[in-house]
C-alpha positions in Angstrom: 0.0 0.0 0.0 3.1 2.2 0.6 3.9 1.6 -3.0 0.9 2.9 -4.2 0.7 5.9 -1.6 4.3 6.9 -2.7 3.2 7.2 -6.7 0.2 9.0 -6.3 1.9 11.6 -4.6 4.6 11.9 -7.6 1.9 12.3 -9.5 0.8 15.0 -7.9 3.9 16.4 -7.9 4.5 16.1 -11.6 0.7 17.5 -12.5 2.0 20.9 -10.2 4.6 20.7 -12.2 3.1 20.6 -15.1 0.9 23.6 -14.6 3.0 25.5 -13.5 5.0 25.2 -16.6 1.9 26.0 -18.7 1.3 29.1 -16.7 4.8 30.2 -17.0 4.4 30.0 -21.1 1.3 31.7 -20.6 2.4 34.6 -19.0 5.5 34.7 -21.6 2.9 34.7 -24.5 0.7 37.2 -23.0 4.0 39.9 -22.3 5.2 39.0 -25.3 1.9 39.9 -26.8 1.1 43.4 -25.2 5.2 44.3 -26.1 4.1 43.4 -29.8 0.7 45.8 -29.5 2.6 48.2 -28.0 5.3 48.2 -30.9 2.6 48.6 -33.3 0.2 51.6 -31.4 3.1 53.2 -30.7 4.0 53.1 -34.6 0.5 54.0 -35.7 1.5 57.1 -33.7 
């Protein structure tokens, strides 16, 4: 039963590591994103 105990926690583990991963590339994205509509407002200008 130990077994079992001790992989279901690594699984939690890797799942919070997983999304936290995902959120990291989603806040990259979304920076990235507002620098690039910035760029091109402040070139409309």
């Amino acid at each position: 039963s130990s077994f079992i105990q001790t992989s279901l926690e690594d699984s939690d583990i890797d799942s919070d590591l997983r999304s936290t991963s995902c959120l990291n590339l989603l806040d990259l994205a979304l920076k990235r994103g507002l620098y690039i509509a910035k760029k091109r407002l402040s070139r409309v200008d």
